[in-house]
C-alpha positions, 0 to 999 in steps of 0.5 A: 615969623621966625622958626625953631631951628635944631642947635649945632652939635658943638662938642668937639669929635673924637674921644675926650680925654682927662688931663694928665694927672699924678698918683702918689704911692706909698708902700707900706707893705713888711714882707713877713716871710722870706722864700717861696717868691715872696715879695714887698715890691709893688708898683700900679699898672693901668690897662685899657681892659683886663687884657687890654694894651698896658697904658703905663707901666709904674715903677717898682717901689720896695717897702716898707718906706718906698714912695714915688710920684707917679704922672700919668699921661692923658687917658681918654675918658672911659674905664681902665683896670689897673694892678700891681704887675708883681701881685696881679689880684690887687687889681681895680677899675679907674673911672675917667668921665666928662664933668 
């Protein structure tokens, strides 16, 4: 008679990682107003935490016609905050998870 045996745990140990990817950012941003520290620059910083170690550190890009391709390296899976380093309230979150 046979029995039931319980699978392996097959998943690969330590943490998982997403493969590197790319952000294309494109700076559309005319400084109105001069003075005052103003500024049209802004680039894409990403965290590990909102005071987490900075993980990538994005060039500064000028507006209004700036652009620049961003690779970014291979995060482990998990929630990263990312900002603009010049303009730290334009902030959010990315989501790397399994499929």
């Amino acid at each position: 008679m046979g029995g039931v045996t319980a699978p392996r745990n097959t998943e690969p140990q330590g943490p998982r990682h997403c493969q590197p990817f790319a952000i294309s950012f494109k700076n559309h941003d005319v400084l109105l107003e001069v003075g005052a520290g103003l500024t049209n620059q802004h680039d894409i910083d990403i965290r590990a935490g909102f005071l987490g170690p900075k993980l990538f550190d994005g060039q500064l890009i000028p507006g209004p016609a700036g652009a620049i391709r961003y690779e970014v390296p291979r995060l482990p899976t998990g929630e990263y905050y990312f900002h603009c380093s010049v303009h730290p309230f334009m902030n959010g979150t990315l989501v790397f998870a399994d499929q």
